[in-house]
C-alpha positions in Angstrom: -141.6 -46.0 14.6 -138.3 -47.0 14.0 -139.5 -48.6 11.0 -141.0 -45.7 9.7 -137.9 -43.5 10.0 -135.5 -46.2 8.3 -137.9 -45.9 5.3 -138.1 -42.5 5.7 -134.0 -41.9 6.5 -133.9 -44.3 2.9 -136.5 -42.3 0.8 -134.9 -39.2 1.5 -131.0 -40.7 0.4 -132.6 -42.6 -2.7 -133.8 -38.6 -3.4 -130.8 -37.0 -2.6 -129.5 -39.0 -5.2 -132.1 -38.3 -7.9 -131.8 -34.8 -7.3 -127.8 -34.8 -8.4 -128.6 -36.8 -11.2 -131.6 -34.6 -12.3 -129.8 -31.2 -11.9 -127.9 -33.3 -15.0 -129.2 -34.3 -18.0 -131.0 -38.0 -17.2 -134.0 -37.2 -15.7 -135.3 -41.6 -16.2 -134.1 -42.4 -12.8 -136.2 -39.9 -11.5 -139.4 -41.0 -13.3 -138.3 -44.4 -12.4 -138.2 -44.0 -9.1 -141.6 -42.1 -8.8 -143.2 -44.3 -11.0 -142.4 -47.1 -8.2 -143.6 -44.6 -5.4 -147.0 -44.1 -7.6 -148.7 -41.4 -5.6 -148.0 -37.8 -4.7 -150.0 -36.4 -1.9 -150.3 -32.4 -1.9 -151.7 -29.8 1.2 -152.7 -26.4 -0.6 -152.6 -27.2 -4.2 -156.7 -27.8 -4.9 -157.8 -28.4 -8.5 -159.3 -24.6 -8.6 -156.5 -22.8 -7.9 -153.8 -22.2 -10.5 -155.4 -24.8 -12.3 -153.5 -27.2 -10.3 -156.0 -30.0 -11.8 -154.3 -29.6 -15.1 -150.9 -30.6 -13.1 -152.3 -33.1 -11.4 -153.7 -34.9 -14.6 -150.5 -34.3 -16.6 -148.7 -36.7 -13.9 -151.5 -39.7 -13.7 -151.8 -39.7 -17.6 -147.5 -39.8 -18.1 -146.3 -41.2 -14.9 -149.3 -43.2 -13.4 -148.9 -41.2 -10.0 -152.2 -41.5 -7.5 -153.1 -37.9 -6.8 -155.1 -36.3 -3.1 -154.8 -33.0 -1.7 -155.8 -31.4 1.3 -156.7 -27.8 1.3 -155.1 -25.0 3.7 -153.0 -22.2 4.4 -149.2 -21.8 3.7 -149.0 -21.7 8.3 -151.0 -24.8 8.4 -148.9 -26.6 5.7 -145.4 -25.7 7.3 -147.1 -26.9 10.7 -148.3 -29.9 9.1 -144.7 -31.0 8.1 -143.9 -30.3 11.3 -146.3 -32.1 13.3 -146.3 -35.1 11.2 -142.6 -35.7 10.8 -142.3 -40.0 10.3 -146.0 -40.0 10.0 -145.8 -37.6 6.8 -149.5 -37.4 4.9 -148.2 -35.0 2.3 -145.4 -35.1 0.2 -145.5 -31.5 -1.3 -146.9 -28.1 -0.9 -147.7 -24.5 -2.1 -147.5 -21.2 0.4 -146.5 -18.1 -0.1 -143.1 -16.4 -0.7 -142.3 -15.4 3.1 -143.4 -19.3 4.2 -140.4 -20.7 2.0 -137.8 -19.5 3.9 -140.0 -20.3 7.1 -140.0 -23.8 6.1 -136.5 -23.9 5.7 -135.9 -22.3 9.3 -138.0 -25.3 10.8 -136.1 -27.7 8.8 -139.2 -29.2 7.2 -138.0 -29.2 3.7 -135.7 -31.3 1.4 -134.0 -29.7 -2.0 -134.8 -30.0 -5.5 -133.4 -28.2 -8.2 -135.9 -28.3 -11.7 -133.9 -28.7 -15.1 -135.0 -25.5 -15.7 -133.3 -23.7 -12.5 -131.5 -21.2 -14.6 -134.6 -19.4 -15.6 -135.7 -18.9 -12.4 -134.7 -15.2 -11.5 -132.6 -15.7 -8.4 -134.6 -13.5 -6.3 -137.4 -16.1 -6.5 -135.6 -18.7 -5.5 -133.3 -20.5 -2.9 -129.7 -21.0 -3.6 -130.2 -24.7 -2.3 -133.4 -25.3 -4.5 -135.5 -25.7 -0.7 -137.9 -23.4 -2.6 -138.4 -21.6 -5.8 -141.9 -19.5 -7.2 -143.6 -21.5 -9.8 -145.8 -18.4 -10.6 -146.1 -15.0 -9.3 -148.4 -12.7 -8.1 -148.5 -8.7 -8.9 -150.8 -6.1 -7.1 -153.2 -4.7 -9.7 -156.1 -2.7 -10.0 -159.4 -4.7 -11.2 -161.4 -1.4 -12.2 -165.8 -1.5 -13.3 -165.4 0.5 -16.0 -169.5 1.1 -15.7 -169.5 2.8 -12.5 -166.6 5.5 -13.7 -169.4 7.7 -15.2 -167.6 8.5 -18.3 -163.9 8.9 -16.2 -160.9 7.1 -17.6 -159.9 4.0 -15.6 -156.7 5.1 -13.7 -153.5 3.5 -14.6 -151.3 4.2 -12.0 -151.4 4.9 -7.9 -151.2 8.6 -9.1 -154.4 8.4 -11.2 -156.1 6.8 -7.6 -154.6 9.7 -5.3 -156.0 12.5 -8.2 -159.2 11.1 -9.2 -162.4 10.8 -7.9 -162.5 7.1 -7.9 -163.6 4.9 -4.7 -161.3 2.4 -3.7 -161.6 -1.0 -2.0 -158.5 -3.0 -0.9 -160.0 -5.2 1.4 -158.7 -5.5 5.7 -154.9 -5.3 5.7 -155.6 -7.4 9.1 -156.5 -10.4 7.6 -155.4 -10.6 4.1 -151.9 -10.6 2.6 -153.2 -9.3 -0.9 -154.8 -6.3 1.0 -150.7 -5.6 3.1 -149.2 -6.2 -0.2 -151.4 -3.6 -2.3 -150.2 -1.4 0.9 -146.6 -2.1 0.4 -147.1 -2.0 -3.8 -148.5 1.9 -3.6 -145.5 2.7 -0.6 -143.2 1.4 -3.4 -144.5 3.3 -6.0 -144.5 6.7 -3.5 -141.0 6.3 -2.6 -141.0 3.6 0.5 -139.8 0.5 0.9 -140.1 -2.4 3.3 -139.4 -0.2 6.7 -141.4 2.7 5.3 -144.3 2.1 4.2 -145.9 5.9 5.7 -146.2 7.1 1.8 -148.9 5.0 1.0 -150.7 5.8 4.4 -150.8 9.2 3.6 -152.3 8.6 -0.4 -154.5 6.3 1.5 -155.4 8.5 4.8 -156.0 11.4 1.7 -158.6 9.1 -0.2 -160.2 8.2 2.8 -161.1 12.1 3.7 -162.2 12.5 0.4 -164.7 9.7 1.2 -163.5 7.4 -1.5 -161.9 4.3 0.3 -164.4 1.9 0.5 -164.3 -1.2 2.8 -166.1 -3.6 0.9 -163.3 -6.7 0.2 -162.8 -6.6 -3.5 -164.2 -10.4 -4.6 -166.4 -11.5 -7.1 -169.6 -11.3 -4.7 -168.8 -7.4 -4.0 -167.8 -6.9 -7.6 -170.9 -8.4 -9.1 -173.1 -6.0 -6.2 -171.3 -3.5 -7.9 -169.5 -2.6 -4.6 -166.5 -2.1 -5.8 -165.4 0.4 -8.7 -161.5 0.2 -8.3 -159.9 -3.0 -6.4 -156.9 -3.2 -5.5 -155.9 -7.4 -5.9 -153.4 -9.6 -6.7 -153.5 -9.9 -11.0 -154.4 -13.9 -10.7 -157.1 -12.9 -8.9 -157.8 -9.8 -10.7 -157.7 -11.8 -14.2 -159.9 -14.7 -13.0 -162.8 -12.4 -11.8 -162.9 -10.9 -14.2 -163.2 -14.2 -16.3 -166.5 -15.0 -14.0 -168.4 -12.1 -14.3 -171.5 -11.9 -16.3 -170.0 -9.1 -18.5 -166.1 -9.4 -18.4 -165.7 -6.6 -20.7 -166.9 -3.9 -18.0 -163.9 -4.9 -16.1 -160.6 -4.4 -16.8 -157.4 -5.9 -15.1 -153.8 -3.7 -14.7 -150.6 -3.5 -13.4 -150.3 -0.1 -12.0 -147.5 2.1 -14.2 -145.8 3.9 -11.8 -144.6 0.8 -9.8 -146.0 -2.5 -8.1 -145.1 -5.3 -5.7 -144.4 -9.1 -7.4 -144.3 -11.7 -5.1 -145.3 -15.4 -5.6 -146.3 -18.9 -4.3 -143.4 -22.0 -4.1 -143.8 -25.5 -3.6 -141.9 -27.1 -0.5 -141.1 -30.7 -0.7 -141.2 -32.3 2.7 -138.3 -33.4 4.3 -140.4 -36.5 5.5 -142.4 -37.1 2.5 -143.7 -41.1 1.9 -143.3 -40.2 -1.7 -139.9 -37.9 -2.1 -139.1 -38.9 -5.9 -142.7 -38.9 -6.6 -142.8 -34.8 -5.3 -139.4 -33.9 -7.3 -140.7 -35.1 -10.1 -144.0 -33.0 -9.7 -141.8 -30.1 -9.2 -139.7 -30.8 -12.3 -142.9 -30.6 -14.0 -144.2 -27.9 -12.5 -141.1 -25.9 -13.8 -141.2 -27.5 -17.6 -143.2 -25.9 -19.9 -145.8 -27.9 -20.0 -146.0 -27.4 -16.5 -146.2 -23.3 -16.5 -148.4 -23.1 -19.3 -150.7 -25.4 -17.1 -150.2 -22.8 -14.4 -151.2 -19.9 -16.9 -154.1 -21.0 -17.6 -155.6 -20.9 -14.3 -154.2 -17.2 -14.6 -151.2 -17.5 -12.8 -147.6 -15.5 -14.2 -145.5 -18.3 -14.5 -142.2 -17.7 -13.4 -140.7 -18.7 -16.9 -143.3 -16.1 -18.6 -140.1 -14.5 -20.7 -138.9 -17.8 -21.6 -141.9 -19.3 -22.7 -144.1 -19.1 -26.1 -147.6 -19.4 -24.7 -150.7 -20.6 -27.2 -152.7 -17.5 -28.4 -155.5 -18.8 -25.8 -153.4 -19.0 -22.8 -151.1 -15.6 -23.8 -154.9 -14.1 -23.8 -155.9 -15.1 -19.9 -152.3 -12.8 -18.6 -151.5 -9.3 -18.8 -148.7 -8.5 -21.8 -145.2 -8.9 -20.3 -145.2 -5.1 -21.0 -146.5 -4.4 -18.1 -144.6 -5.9 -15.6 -141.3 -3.6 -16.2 -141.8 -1.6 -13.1 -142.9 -4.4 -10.5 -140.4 -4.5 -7.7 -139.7 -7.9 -5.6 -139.8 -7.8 -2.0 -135.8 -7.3 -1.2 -135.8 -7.2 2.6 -138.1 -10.1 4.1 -137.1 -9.9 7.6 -138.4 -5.7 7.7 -141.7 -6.6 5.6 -142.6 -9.0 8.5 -141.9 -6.3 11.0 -143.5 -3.9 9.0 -146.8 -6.1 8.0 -147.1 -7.0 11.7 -147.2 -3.5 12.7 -149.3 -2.2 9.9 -153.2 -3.0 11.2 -152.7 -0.7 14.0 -151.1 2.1 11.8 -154.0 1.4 9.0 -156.1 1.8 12.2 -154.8 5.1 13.5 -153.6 6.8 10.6 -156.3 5.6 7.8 -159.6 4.3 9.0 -159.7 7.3 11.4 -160.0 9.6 8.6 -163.1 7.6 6.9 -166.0 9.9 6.4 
């Protein structure tokens, strides 16, 4: 064991190291130093999702790195790193926006900052480069044009509390897409963080009216022709659509009158058998190359303003356009409250009103 540390104590110095030079200009030492290491092990990145395989192939074929990841949520990753401490299996991760600064709290993460910091709004990031969003996710509306019966799809959360569409957003329980379209139409109503009672009462409304349906928005439901508006993060949205036997039936929006962006970040574990080999990863996550990667498995990179996408790519993401009106989550601490507290009041205040 003692063994293990030392090596691990030295891996995370010769990295500290790397990481000053790369925030530089030299980036060789880096690649040097992961070429030696020759594998980077991942927890939550699969080769399905934001076209991490793309990634992952870009890093065999330039720096000969040994690829394996292990699938699960962004809890399960940070309790990984935990767990495993001297025994570390991964080197790097992906969770979700609130598990970054979670991470950091439990001390399971080491810092790198990409070349590219800069560009990275500062909202999506932290200060000490523990974690940064590599791509973001919006709440949109995935709407089946076919079952409108001649209506107009709606464009904004004012078009859904008007019209006579049905709704699905899935169990705000369970699923963090399904708080977050909650928290997107409070935001858009007026609310915030700590009050999210506007879009309970849009929501309660629809569901007198009969049109909030609880049938999950997913492909499976979609293609049953369950669900005529769907209220889903715009990767998700955007690669659905993709799928379906007839994409143009379906289109994919960002609401107009206001939205939640939030995002997934990598965490590079403090104990990590591999440290140099996970910077680099993340330096190449951040490069171009890197997003475009990420945008074609229809996630928003982070860099979306700074980047010229190919015509292909540009055509599997929504026109920066639209995005003007998303809001990031600005108080983390009263969403966690708020989110905990939300089944209950979705409970009493929404489903009760279901015809």
């Amino acid at each position: 064991m003692k063994q293990l540390f030392l090596a691990s104590l030295l891996g995370s110095t010769i990295a500290l190291c790397t990481s000053a030079m790369a925030a530089g200009t030299d980036l060789k030492a880096l690649e040097t130093a992961a070429k030696q290491e020759g594998a980077v092990n991942s927890v939550g990145m699969p080769d399905d999702w934001a076209n991490w395989a793309g990634t992952w192939k870009d890093l065999s074929d330039k720096y000969g790195l040994k690829h394996i990841d292990t699938d699960m949520s962004s809890a399960q990753e940070v309790a990984k790193f935990a767990a495993e401490k001297d025994n570390a299996s991964a080197d790097i991760g992906d969770v979700g926006a609130a598990f970054g600064p979670i991470a950091v709290k439990q001390g399971v993460t080491q810092p790198y900052k990409p070349s590219t910091w800069e560009q990275v709004p500062a909202w999506a990031k932290d200060k000490d480069g523990n974690w940064a969003l590599a791509y973001t996710g919006t709440i949109a509306f995935i709407v089946n044009k076919k079952l409108l019966h001649g209506s107009e799809a709606p464009k904004s959360w004012a078009d859904l509390k008007t019209g006579k569409y049905k709704v699905s957003i899935g169990d705000v329980s369970t699923a963090a897409q399904a708080a977050n379209g909650v928290l997107a139409a409070a935001l858009a109503n007026g609310g915030d963080e700590k009050n999210i009672q506007p879009a309970l009462l849009m929501f309660a409304e629809i569901a007198k009216q009969g049109r909030l349906s609880l049938a999950n928005p997913t492909i499976a439901t979609m293609e049953k022709g369950e669900v005529e508006v769907g209220v889903v993060w715009d990767f998700n949205g955007l690669s659905y659509k993709a799928k379906m036997a007839n994409p143009d039936d379906y289109v994919v929006l960002i609401p107009s009158d206001g939205s939640v962006i939030s995002g997934y970040t990598t965490i590079i574990n403090k104990y990590a058998k591999h440290p140099n080999a996970a910077k680099l990863a993340r330096e190449y996550i951040f490069s171009d190359a890197g997003q475009i990667n990420l945008a074609r498995g229809n996630a928003r990179p982070i860099r979306a303003e700074h980047l010229t996408l190919p015509e292909d790519v540009k055509a599997k993401l929504l026109p920066n356009e639209q995005y003007k009106k998303v809001t990031p989550i600005k108080d983390a601490d009263a969403w966690e409250k708020t989110s905990k507290a939300l089944p209950q009041k979705w409970n009493e205040e929404v489903i009760v009103n279901m015809q």
